[in-house]
N, C-alpha and C positions, 0 to 999 in steps of 0.2 A: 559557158559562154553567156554575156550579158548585152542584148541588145543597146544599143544607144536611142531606140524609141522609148524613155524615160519609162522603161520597166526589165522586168528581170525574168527569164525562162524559166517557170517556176512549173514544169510538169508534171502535177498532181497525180500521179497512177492511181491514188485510192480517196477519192472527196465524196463527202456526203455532206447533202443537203436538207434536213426535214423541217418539218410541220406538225407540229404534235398537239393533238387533243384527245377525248374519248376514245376509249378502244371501241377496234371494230373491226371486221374477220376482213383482210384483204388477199392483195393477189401482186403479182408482180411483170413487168413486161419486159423485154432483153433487148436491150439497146444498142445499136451497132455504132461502131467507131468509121466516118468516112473512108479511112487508110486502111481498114481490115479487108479481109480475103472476104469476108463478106457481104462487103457493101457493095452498092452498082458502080460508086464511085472511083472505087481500086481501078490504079493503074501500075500493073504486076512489073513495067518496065523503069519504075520510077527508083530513086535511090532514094535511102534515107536523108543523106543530108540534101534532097529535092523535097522531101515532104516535109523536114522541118521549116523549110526558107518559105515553102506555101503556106503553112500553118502560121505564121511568123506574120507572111503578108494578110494572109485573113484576119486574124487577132487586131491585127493594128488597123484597118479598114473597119470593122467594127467597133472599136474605141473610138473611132472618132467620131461614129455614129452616137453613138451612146451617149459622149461628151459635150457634145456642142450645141448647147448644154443640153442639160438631162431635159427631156421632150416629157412635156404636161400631154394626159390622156387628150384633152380634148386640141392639141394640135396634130399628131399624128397616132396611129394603130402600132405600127412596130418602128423602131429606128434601123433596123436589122438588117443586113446584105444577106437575101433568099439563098446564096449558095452560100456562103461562109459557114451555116451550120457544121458542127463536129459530130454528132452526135444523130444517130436516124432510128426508126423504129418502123414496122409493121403493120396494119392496123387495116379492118374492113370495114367499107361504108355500102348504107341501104340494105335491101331486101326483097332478093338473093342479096348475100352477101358480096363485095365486088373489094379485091386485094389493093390496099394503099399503099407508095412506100414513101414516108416526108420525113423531114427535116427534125429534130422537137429540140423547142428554143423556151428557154422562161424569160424571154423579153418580147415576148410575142401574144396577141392579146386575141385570137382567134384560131379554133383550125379552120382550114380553107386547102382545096388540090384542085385539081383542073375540072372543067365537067361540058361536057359536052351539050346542047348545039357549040361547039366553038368560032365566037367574033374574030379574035386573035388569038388563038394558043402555041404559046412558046412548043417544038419540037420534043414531045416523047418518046423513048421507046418500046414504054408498058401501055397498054390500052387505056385510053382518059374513061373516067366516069360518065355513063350516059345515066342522067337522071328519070327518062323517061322509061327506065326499064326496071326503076325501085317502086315496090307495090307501099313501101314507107316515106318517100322523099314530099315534100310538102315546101313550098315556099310561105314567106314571113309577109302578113299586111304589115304598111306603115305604123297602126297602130299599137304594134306588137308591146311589149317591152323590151325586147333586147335590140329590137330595131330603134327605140327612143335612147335607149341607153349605150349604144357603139356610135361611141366620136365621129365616124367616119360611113355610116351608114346615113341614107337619105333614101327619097321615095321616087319608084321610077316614073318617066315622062306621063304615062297613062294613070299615076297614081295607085294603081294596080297591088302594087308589091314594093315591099324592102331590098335597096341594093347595097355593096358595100364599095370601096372602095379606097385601097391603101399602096402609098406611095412611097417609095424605098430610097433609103439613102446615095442610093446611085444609080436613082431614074427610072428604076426596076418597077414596076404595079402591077397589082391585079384587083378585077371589079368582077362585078358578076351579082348571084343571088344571094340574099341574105335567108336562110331556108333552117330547117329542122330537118331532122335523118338519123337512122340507127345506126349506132359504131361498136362494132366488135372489136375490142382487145385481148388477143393474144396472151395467153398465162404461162410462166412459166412451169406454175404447176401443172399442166398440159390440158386444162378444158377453158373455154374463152366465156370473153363475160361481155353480155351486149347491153349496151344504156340507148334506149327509146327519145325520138325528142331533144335531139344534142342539136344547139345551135352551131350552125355549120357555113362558111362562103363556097359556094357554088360558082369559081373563076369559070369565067368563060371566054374573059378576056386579060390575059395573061403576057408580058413582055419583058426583056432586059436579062440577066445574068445568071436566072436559073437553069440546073443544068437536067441532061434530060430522062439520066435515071431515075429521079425521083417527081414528086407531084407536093408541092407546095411545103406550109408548113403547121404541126401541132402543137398551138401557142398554150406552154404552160405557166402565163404569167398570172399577175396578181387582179389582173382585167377581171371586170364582168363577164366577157363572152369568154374567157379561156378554158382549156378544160378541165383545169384543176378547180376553177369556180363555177362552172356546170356542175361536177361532180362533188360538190364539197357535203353536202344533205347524206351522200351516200359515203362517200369513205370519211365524214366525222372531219373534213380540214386538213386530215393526216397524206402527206406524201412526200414522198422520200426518192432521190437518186443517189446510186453510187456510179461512180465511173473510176474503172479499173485498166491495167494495164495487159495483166494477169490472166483474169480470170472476167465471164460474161460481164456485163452492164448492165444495172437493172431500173428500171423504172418503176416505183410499189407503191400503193396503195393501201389503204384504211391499216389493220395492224400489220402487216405486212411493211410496213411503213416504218416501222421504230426498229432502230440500229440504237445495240445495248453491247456492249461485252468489253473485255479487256481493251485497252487502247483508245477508247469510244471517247472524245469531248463533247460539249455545245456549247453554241452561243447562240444568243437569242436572235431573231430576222425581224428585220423592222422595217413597217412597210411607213412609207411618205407619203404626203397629202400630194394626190392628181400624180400617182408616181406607181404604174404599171410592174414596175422592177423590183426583186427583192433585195434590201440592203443588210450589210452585215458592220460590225463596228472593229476596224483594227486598230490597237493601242499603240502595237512597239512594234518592232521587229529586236532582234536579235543575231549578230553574224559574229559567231563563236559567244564571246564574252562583251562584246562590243553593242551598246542599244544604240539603237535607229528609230527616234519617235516617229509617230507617224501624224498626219495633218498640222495644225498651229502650233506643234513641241517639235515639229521636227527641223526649225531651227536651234533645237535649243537641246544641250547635251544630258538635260532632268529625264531620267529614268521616271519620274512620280505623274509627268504629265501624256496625259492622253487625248486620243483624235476623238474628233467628234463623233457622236453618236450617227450610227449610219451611213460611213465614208467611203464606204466601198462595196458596189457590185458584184453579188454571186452570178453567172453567167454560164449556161452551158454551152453555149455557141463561142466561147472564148478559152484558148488553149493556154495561153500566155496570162500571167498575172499583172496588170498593168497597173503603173502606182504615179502618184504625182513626181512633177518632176524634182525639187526638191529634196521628197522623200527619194526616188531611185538615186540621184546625185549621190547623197549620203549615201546609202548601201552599196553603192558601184565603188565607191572611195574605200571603202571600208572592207568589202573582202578583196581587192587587189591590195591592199594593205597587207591581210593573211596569206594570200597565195602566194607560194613562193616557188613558182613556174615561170618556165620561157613564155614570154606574150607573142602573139601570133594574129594573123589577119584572117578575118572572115571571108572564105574565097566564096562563099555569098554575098557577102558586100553589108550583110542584114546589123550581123554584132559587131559591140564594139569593145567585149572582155573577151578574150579566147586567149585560150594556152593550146602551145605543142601538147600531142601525144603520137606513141607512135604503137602500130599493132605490138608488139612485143611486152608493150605494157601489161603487169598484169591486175593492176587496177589502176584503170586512166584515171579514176578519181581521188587518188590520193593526194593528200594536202590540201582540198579544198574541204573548207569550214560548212559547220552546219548551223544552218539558217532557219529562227525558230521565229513563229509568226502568232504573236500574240492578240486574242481575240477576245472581245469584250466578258464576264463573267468565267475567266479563268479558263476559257480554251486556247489551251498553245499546243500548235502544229509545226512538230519539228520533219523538215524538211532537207535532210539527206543529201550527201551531193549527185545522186542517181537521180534526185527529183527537180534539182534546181538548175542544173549544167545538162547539155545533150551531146555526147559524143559523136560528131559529125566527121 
């Protein structure tokens, strides 16, 4: 099925994302999926094709975030909808250690969770952080660095101290302390590893759309204050996710971090001037034998030409693969071309490609082409019809 919001259900069960420099001995952390039996977020009464139409509406509520237009550092902190997160992780702040459960987004330029005295805090159901009980937690002077260098931090009324403050695509924020604290991550190899000094927001006034199993979000963007550039002196720049269908999720670290073996591509990440986000470069696409340029070729039927460097957004808070409209036009044209299926109506209302199937099928995805996605420095990712179509 192909939605008609000018992209294509392209559900990745195995993407990897790294960063590669120096070796350096790392660790890796297990990342849960919203929809899984594990997350707070499961709702065990929900059907699948209920969780795809919500996945569906998150994906395209955060593109338009994302979109309109791409947001320079010093206009806003994240462009992100606080629940729309897909992806959650584990993690302890302070000392005793105190259990976190947030969101982890790489369009997100800060961690930050609830913490107590609470001004306004959104409804939890896990205990909010009291800072007063960390023998570690320390707030930020004005002076600081990373309080001069976060777009959205200023100095509070008493001059006192650093505050932050970020405001969400759909009126959602949170303010509070701009502070320093220990954070313990979770290994999979089963012993945790604590970093000292992680600049951290301390909400304590918190409002709008987040939900209240979890506590904020672990921004792994390209930002100064994120955690991936907190940590970068220590794990060498290197970090790596997989997200799987399969099998766990993992979030890793320094060499822990390099994904090598059969099957394995890359393309290089390119980061933009005042641009938080990490970009990748897609050239073509491919639907069977048929090319689908991608940006300024993709009116044009030349296989030789290619989209501009850095045209498209890797995104972990993003299920769906969203492509210009143009470009989706073309590829929407192009495998109902090849498919040669009864067309059918989305009784979500959401897509606008769907075929019959029926249980008895013994593989609903037969006849649909495979969709291979070519990516700058000879990475192509072929994409299956189990990866691109969801049987709802």
């Amino acid at each position: 099925m192909v939605p008609n919001y000018s992209s294509l259900v392209l559900v990745l069960l195995f993407l990897c994302n790294i960063s590669l420099s120096k070796a350096l001995k790392g660790f890796s952390v297990e990342m849960i999926h919203r929809d899984s039996e594990k997350s707070p977020f499961y709702i065990p009464s929900e059907t699948h094709s209920q969780r795809v139409a919500k996945a569906i509406q998150r994906s395209i509520a955060r593109a338009n975030h994302l979109t309109k237009p791409f947001l320079a550092l010093d206009t806003v902190e994240s462009p992100v909808i606080p629940n729309s997160g897909e992806y959650l992780m584990t993690y302890s702040v302070g000392t005793p250690p105190f259990k976190i459960f947030s969101i982890v987004d790489t369009g997100s330029n800060i961690v930050w969770f609830q913490c107590q005295p609470c001004i306004n805090c959104y409804k939890e159901t896990h205990p909010i952080f009291d800072s007063s009980q960390s023998n570690t937690y320390k707030t930020l002077p004005c002076s600081s660095r990373a309080c001069t260098s976060l777009s959205t931090a200023s100095c509070s009324e008493d001059g006192n101290k650093c505050t932050y403050t970020i405001q969400y695509g759909d009126g959602s924020h949170s303010s509070g302390d701009l502070s320093v604290e220990t954070l313990t991550l979770p290994s999979t190899e089963g012993s945790s590893v604590s970093f000292p000094n992680m600049v951290i927001g301390c909400g304590n006034d918190n409002s709008g759309t987040f939900q209240a199993n979890g506590s904020g979000i672990v921004g792994l963007s390209a930002g100064s204050t994120s955690l991936i550039s907190q940590l970068s002196s220590t794990i060498e720049g290197k970090f790596s996710y997989c997200l799987s269908g399969t099998s766990p999720s993992k979030l890793s670290f320094g060499d822990a971090a390099v994904v090598s073996g059969s099957g394995t591509v890359s393309t290089p990440i390119i980061q933009q001037q005042n641009q938080i986000f990490y970009f990748l470069t897609l050239d073509s696409l491919n639907v069977g034998d048929s090319v689908v340029p991608f940006g300024a070729a993709s009116s044009s039927s030349s296989s030789s030409e290619t989209g501009a460097e850095g045209n498209i957004i890797i995104d972990s808070g993003t299920t769906l693969t969203l492509l210009p409209d143009n470009v989706y036009q073309k590829l929407e044209s192009t495998v109902a071309e090849q498919v040669k299926l009864n067309p059918a109506k989305d009784p979500q209302g959401f897509l606008g490609l769907c075929y019959e199937s029926s249980s008895s099928d013994t593989d609903v995805f037969s006849g649909i082409p495979v969709i291979t996605a070519h990516f700058r420095g000879g990475a192509d990712l072929r994409l299956n019809p189990v990866n691109t179509l969801s049987n709802i």
